[in-house]
Backbone as CSV, one residue per row, in Angstrom:
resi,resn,N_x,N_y,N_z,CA_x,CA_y,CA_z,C_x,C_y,C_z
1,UNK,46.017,-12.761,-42.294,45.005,-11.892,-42.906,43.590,-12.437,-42.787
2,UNK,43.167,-13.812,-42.741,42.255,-14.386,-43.003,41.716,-13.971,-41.423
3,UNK,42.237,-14.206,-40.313,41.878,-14.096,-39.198,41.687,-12.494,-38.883
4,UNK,42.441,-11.794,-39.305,42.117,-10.756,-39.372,40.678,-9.889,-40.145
5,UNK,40.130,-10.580,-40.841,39.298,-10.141,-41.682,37.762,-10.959,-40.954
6,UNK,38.144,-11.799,-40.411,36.969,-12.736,-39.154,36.525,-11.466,-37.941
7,UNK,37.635,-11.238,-37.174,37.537,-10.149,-36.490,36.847,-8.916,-37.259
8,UNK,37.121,-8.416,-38.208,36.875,-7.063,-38.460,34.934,-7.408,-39.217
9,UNK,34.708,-8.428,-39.624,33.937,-9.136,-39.240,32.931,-8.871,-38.781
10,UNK,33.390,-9.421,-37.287,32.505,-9.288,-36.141,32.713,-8.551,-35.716
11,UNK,33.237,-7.502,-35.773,32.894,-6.335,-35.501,32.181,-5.532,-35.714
12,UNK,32.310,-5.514,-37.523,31.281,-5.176,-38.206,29.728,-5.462,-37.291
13,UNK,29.660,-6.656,-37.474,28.546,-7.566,-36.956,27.659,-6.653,-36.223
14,UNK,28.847,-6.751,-35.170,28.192,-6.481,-33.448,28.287,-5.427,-33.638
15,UNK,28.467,-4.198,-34.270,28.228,-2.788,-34.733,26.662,-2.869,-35.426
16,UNK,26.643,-3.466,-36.263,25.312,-3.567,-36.432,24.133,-4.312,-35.679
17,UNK,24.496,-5.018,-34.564,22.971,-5.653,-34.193,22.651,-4.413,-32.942
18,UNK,20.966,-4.484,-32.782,20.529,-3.015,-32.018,21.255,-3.142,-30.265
19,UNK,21.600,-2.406,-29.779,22.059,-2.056,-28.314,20.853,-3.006,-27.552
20,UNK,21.163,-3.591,-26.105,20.265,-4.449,-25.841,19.458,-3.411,-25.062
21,UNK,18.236,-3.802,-25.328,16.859,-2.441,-24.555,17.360,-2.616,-23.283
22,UNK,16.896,-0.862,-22.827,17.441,-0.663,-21.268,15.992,-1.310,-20.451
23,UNK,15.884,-1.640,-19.586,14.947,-1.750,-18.133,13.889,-0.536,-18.590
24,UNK,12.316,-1.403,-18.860,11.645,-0.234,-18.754,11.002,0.503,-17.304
25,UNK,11.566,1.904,-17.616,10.946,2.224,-15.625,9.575,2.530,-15.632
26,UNK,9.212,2.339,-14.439,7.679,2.469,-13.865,7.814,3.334,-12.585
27,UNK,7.234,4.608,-12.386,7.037,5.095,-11.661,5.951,5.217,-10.289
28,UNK,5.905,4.342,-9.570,5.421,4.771,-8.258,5.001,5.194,-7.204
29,UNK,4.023,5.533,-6.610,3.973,6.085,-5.428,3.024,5.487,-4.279
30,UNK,4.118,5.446,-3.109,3.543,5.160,-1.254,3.357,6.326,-0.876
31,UNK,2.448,5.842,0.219,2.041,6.839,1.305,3.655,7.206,1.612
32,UNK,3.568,8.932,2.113,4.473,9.340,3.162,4.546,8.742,4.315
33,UNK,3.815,8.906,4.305,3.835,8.001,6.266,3.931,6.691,6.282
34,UNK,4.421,6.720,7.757,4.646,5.018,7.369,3.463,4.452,7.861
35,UNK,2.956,3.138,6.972,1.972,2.112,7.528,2.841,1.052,7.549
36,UNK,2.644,0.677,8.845,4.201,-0.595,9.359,3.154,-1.838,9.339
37,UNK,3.746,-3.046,8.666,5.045,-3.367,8.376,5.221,-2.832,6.619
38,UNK,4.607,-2.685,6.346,4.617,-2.168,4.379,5.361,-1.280,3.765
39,UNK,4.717,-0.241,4.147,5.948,1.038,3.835,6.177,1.915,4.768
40,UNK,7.936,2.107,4.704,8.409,2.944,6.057,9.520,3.816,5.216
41,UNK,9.579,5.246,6.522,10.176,5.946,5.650,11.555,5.443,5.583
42,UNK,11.885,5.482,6.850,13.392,4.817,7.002,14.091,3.285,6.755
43,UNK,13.368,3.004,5.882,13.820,1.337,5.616,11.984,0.754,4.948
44,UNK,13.063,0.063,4.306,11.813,-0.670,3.230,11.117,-1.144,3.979
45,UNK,9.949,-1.500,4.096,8.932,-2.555,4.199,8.920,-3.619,3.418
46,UNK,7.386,-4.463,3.866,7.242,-5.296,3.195,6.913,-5.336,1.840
47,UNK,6.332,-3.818,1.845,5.899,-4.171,0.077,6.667,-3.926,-0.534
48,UNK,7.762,-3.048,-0.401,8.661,-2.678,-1.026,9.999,-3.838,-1.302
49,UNK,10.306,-4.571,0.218,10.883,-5.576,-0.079,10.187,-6.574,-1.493
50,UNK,8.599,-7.294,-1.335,8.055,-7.741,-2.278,8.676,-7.065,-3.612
51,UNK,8.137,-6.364,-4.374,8.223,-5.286,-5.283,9.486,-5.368,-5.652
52,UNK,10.663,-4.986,-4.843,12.237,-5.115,-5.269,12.126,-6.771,-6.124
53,UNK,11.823,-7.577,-5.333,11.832,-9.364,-5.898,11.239,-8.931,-7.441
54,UNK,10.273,-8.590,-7.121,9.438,-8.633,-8.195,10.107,-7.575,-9.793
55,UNK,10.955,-6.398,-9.208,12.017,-5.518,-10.239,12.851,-6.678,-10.441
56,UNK,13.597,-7.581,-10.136,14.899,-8.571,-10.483,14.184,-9.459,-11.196
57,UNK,12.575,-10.122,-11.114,12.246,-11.318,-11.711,12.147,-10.532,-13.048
58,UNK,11.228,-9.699,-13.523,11.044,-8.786,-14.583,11.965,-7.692,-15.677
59,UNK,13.289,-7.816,-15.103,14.113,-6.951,-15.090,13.668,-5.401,-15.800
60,UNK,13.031,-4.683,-14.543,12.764,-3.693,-14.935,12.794,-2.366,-13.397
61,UNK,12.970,-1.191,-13.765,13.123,-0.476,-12.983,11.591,0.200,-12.002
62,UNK,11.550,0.047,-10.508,10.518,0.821,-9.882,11.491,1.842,-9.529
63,UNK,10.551,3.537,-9.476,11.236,4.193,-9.229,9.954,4.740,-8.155
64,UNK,10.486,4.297,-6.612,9.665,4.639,-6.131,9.482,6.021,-5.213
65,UNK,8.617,6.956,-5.528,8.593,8.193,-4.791,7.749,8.010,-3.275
66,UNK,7.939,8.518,-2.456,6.641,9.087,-1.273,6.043,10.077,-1.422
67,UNK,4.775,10.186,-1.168,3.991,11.681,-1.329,2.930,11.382,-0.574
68,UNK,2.092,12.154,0.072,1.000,12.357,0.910,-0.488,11.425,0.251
69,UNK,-0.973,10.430,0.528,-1.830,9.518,-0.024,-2.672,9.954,-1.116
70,UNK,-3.350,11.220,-0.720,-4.336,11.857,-1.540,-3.996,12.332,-3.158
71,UNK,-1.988,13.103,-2.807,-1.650,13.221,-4.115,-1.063,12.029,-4.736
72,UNK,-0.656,11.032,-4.557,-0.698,9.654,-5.186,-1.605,9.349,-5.864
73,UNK,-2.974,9.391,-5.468,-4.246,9.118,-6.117,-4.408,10.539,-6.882
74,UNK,-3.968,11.453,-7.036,-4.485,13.106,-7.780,-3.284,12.487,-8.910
75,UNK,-1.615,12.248,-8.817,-1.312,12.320,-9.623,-0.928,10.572,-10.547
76,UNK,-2.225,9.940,-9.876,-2.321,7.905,-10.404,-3.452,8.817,-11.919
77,UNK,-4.352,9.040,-11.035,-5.309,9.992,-12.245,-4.921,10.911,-13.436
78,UNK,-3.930,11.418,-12.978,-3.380,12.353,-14.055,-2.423,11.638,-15.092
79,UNK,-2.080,10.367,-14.514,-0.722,9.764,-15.088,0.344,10.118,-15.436
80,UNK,0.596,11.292,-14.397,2.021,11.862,-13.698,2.715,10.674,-13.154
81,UNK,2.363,9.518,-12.633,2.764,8.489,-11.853,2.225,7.065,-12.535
82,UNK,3.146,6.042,-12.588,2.468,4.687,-13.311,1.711,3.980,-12.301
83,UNK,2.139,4.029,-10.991,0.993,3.042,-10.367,1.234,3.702,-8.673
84,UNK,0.375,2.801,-8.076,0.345,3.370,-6.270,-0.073,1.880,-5.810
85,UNK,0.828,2.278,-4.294,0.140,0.980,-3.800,0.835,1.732,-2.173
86,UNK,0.255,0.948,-1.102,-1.087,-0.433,-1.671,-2.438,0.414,-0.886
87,UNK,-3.065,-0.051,-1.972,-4.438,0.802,-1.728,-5.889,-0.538,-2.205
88,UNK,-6.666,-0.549,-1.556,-7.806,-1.492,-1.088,-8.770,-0.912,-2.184
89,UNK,-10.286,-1.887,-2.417,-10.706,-1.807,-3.195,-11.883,-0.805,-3.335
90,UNK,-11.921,0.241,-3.904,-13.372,1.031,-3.885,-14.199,1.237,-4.880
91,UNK,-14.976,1.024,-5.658,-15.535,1.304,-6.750,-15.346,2.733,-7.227
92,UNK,-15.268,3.845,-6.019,-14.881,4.949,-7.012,-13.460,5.389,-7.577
93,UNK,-12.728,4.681,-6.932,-11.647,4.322,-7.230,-10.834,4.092,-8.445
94,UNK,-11.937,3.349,-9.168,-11.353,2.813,-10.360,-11.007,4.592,-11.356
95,UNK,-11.562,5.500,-10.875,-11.569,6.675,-11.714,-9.928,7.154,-11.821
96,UNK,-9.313,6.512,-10.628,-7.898,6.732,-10.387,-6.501,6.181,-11.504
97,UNK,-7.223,4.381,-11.680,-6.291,3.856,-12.147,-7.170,2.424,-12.179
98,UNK,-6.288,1.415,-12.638,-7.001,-0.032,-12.993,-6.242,-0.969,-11.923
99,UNK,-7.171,-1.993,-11.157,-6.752,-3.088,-10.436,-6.286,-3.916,-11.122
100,UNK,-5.285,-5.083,-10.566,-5.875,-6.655,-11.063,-6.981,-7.205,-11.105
101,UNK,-7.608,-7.437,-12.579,-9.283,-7.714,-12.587,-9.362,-9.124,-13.012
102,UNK,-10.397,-9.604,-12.299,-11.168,-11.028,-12.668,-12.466,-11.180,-12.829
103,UNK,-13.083,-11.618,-13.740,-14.265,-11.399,-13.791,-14.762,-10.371,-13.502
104,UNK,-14.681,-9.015,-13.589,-15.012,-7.790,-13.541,-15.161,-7.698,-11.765
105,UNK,-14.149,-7.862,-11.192,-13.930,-7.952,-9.693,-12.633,-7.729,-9.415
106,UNK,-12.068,-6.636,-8.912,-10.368,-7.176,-8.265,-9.944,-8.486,-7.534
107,UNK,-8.953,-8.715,-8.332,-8.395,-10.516,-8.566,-7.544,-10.423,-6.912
108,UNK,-8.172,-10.964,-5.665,-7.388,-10.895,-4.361,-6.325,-11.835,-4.727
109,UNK,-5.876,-12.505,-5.719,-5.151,-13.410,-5.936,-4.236,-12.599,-6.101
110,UNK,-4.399,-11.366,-6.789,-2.672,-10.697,-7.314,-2.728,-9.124,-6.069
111,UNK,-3.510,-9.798,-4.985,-2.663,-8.651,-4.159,-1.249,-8.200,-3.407
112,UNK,-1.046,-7.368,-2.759,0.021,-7.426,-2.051,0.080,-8.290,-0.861
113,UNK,-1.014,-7.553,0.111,-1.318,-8.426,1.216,-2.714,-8.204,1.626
114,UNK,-2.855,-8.333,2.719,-4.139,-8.207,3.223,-4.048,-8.120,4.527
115,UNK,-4.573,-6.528,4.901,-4.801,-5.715,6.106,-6.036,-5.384,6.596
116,UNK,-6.347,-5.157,7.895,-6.996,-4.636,8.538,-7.346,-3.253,9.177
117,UNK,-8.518,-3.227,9.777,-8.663,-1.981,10.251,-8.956,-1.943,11.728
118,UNK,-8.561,-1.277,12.796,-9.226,-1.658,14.253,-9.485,-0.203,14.707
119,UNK,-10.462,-0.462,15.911,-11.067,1.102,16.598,-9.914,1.068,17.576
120,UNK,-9.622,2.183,18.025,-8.564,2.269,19.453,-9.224,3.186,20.500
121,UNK,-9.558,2.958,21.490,-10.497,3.693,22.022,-9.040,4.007,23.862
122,UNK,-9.843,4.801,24.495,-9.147,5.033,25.842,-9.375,3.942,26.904
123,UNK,-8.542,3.762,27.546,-8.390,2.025,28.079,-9.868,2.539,29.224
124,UNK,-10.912,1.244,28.950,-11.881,1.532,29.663,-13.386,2.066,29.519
125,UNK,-13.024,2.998,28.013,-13.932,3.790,28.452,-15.142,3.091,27.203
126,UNK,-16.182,2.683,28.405,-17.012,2.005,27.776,-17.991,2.500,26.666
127,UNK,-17.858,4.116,26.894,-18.976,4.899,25.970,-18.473,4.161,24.660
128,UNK,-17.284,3.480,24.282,-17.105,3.381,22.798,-17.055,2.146,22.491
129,UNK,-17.863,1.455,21.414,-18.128,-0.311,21.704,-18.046,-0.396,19.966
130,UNK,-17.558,-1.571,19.952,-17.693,-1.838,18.156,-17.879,-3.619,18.637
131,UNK,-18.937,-4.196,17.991,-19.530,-5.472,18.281,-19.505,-6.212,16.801
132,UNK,-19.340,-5.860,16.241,-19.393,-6.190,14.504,-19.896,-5.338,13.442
133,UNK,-20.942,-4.717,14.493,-22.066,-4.191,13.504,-22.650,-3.148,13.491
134,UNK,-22.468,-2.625,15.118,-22.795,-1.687,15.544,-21.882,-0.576,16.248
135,UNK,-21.535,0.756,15.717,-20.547,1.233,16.094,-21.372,2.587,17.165
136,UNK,-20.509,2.411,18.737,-20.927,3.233,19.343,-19.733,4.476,20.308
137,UNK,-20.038,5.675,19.546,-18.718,6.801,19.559,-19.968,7.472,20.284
138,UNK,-19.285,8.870,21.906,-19.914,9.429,22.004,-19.539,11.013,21.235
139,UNK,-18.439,10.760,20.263,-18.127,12.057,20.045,-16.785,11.435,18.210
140,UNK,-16.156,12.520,17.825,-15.869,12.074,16.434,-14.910,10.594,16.611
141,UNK,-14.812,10.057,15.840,-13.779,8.921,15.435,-12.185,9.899,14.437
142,UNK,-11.523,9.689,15.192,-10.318,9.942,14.039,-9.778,9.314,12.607
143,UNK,-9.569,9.530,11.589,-8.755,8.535,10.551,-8.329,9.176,9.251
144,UNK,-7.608,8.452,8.863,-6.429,9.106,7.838,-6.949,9.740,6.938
145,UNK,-7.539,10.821,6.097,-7.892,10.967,4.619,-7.494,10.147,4.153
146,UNK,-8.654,10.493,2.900,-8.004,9.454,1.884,-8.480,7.762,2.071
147,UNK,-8.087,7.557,3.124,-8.400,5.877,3.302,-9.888,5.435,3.364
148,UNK,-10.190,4.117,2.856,-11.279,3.555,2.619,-12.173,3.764,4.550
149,UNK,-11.230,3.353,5.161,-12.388,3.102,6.482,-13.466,4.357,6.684
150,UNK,-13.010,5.667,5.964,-13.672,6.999,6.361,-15.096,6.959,6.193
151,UNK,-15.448,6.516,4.624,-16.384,5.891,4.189,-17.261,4.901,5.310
152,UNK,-16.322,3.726,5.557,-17.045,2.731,6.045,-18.042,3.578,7.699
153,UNK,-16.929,4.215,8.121,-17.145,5.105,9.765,-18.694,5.793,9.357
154,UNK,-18.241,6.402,8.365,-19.754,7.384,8.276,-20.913,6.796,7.589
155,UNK,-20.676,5.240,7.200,-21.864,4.759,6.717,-22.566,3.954,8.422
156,UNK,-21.406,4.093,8.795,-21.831,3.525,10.450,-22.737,4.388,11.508
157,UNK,-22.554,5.373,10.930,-23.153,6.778,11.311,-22.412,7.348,12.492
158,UNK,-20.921,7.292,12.300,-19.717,7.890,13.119,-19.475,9.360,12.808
159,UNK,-19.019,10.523,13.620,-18.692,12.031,13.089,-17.112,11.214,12.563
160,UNK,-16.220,11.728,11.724,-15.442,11.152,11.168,-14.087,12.656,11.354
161,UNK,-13.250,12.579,12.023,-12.260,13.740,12.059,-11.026,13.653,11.124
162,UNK,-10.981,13.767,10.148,-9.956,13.787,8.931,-9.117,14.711,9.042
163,UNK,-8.483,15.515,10.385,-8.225,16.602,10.549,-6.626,16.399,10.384
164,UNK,-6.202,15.352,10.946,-4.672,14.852,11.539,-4.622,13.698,10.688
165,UNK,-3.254,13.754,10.040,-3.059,12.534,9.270,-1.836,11.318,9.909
166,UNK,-1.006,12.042,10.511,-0.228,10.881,11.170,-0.632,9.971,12.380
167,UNK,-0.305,9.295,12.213,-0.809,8.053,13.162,-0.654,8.575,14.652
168,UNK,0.520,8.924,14.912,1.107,9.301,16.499,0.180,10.725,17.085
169,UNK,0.261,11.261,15.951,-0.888,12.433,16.078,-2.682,12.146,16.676
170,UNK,-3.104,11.072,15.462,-4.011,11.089,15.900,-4.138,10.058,17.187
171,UNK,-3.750,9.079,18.001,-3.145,8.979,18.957,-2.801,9.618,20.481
172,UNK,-1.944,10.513,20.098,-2.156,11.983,21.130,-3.608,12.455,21.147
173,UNK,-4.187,12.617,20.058,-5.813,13.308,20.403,-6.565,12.238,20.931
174,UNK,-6.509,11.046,20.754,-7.273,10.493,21.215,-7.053,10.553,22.755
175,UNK,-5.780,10.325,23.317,-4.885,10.358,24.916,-5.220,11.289,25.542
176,UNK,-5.664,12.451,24.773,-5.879,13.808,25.476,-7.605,13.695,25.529
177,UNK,-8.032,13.341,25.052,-9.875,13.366,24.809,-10.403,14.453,23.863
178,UNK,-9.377,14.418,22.775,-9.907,15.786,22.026,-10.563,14.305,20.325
179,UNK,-10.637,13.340,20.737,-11.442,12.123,19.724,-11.434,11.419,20.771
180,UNK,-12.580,10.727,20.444,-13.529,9.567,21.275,-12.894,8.375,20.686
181,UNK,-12.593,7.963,19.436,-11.968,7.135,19.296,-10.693,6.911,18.006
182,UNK,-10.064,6.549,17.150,-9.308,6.426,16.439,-9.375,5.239,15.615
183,UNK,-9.917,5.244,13.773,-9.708,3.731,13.281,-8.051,3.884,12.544
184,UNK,-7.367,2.796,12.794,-6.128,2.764,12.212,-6.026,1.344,11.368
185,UNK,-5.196,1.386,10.442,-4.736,0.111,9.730,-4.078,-0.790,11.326
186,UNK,-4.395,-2.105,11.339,-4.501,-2.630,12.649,-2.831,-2.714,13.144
187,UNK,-2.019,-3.560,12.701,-0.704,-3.424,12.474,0.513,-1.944,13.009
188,UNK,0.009,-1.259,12.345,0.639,0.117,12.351,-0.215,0.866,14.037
189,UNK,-1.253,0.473,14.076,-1.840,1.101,15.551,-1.084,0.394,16.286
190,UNK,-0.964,-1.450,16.519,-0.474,-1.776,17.400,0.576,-1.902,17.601
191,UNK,1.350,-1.327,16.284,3.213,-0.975,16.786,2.902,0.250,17.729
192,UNK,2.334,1.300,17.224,2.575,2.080,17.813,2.092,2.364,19.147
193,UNK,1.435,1.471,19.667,1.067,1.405,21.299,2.495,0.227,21.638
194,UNK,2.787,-0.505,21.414,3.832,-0.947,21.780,4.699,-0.209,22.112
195,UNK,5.459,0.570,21.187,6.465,1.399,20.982,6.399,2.636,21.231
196,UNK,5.598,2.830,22.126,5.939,4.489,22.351,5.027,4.490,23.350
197,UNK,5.347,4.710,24.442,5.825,4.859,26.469,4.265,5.524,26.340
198,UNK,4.135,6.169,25.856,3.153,7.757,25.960,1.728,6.935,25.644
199,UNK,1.765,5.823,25.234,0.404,5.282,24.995,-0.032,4.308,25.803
200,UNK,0.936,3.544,26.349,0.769,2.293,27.242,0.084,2.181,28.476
201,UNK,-0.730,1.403,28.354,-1.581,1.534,29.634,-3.225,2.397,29.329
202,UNK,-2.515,3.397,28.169,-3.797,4.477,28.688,-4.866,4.550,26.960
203,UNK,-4.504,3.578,25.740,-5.180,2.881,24.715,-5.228,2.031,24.991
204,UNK,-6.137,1.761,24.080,-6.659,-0.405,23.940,-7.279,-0.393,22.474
205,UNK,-7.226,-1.570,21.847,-7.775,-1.833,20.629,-8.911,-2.928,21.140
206,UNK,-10.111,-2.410,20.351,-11.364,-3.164,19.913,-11.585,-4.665,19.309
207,UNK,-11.628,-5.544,19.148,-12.220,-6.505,18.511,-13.649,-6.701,18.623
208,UNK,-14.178,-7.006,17.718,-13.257,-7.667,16.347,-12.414,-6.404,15.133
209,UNK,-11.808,-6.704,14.516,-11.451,-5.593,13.443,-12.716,-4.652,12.543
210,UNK,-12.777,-3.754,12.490,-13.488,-3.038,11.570,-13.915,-3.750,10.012
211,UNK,-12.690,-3.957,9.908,-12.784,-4.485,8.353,-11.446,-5.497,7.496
212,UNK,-11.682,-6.488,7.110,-10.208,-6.895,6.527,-10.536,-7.113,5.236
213,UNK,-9.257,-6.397,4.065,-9.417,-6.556,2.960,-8.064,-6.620,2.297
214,UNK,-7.921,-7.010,1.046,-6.807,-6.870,0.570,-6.259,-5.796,-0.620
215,UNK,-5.285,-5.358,-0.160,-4.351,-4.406,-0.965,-3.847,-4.788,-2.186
216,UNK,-3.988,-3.579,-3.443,-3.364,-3.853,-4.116,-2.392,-2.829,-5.162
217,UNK,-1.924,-3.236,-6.120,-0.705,-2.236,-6.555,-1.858,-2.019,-7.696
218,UNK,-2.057,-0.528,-7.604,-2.839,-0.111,-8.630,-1.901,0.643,-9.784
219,UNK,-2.322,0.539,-10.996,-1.508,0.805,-12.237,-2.916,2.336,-12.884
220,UNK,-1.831,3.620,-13.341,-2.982,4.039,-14.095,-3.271,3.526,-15.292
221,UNK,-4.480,4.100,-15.506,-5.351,3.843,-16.815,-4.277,4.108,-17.946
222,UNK,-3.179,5.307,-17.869,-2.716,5.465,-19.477,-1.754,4.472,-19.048
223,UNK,-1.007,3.984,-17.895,0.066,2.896,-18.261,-0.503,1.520,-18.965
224,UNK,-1.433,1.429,-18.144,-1.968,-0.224,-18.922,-2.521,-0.253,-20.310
225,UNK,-2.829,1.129,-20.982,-3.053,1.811,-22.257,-1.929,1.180,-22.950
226,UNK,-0.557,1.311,-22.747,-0.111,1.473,-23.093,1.156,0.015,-22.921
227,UNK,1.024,0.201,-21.762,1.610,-1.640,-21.654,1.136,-2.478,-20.938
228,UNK,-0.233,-2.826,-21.686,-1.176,-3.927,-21.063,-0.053,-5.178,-20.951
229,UNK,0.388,-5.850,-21.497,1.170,-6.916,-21.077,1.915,-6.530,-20.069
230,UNK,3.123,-5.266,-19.788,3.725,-5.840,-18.521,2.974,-5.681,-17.620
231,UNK,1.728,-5.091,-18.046,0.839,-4.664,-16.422,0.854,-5.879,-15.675
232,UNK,0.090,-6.375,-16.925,-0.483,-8.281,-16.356,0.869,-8.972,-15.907
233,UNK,1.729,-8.575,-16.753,3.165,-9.484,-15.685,3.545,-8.922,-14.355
234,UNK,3.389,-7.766,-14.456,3.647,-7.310,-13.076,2.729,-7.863,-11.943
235,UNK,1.917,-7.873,-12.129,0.327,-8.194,-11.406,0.469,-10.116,-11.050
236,UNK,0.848,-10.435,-12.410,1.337,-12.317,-11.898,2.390,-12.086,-10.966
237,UNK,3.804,-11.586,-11.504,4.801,-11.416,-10.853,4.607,-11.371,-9.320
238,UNK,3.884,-10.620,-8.594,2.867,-9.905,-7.403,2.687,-11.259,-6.890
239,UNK,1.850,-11.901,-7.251,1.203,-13.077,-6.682,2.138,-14.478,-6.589
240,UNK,2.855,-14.184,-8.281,4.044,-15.864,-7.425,5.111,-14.896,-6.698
241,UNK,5.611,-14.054,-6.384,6.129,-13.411,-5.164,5.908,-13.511,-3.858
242,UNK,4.834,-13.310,-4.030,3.696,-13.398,-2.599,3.706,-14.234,-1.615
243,UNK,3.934,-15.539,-2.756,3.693,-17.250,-2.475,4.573,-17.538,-2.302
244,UNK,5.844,-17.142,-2.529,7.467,-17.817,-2.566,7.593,-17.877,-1.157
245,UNK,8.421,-18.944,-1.126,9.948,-19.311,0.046,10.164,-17.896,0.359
246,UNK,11.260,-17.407,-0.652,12.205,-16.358,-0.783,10.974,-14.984,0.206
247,UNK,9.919,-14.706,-0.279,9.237,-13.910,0.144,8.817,-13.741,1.709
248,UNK,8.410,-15.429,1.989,7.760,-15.490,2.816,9.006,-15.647,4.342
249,UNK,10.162,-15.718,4.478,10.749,-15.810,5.054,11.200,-14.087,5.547
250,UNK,11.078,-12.926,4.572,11.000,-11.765,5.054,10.261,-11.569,5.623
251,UNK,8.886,-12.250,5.161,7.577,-11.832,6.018,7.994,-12.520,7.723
252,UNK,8.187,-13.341,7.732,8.321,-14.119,9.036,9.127,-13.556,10.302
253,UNK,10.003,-12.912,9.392,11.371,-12.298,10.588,11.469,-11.089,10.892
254,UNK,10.267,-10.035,9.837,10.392,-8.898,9.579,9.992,-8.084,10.918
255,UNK,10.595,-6.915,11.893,10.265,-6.453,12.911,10.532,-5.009,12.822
């Protein structure tokens, strides 16, 4: 009886202490398209690989969607969505959602990575020159909506064609001569002259790069409202991720 009454007990007990809290989820959103090596439709990338590390250290759920860049940022603003990535730094930006901040600066310490931008012009054709400083198009430049370089093109005093958003697309226009030139995230242009027959020989990429900056996982304004601490853990989490063994060995092999 005595043992019997131990059990019923702890039962009691463990009837009363609270259920252990589930994984809090955070909702997400990447570009649709793929920017290689980061996010792809058909298999994770790198950030996403990162990010998974970073759900197991935290134990908490990303639930990550794809959607077209522009509504990522329409619904980071609305706080339909907890965060977006990876997206570079703009001052008007911040109207979207909140960076990792330092000293009233985004902290490059808690980025994802850090990418570039390059011109791709038609193999040869000299009308189109980028020297550092001086950008020379005889006709529009192609590039993604949405992305920071659009800005940078037309402060260069480039016509800027936002017309075509996939990479391979804008690509073909450039091959055909319907754009003078094309800026792409550098990476993702030069897979895709590698990898696909239809470009080889007849693109070339520019140096030096347009621009290199670093990416980061932006959180909206009502999530960090609301859970300023895991923001900031998520955001550390990010950076000793970044730095790891474990991390950096995906980065190394990743193709």
């Amino acid at each position: 009886m005595p043992r019997l009454r131990t059990i019923a007990c702890l039962l009691l007990l463990a009837a009363a202490l609270p259920a252990a809290a589930e994984p809090q989820l955070v909702r997400l959103c990447q570009d649709a398209e793929d920017v290689y090596p980061w996010t792809l439709k058909a298999r994770p990338g790198l950030n996403n690989i990162l990010l998974k590390i970073v759900e197991a250290r935290l134990n908490i759920v990303l639930e990550i969607s794809l959607r077209p860049w522009k509504r990522c940022q329409e619904e980071l603003k609305a706080g339909s969505i907890d965060g977006m990535f990876a997206i570079s730094y703009l001052a008007e930006r911040q109207q979207f959602g909140r960076y990792p901040m330092r000293a009233g600066q985004p902290d490059p310490a808690k980025r994802l990575m850090t990418d570039s931008y390059s011109l791709y012009r038609r193999s040869g054709d000299e009308q189109v020159g980028w020297d550092g400083s001086v950008l020379r198009s005889p006709g529009p430049v192609g590039a993604q909506r949405g992305y920071s370089v659009v800005e940078q093109l037309q402060t260069l005093g480039a016509g800027v064609d936002t017309g075509t958003y996939p990479v391979e697309d804008n690509l073909r226009k450039l091959a055909m001569g319907r754009l003078a030139a094309v800026a792409l995230r550098t990476q993702e242009g030069d897979s895709m002259l590698l990898t696909h027959r239809e470009f080889n020989g007849k693109l070339e990429k520019l140096a030096p790069p347009l621009a290199e900056k670093p990416y980061y996982l932006m959180l909206s304004h009502q999530f960090v409202a609301h859970n300023a601490r895991l923001a900031q853990r998520i955001w550390d989490s990010i950076e000793a991720v970044r730095d790891s063994v474990e991390y950096r060995v995906f980065e190394q092999t990743f193709r």
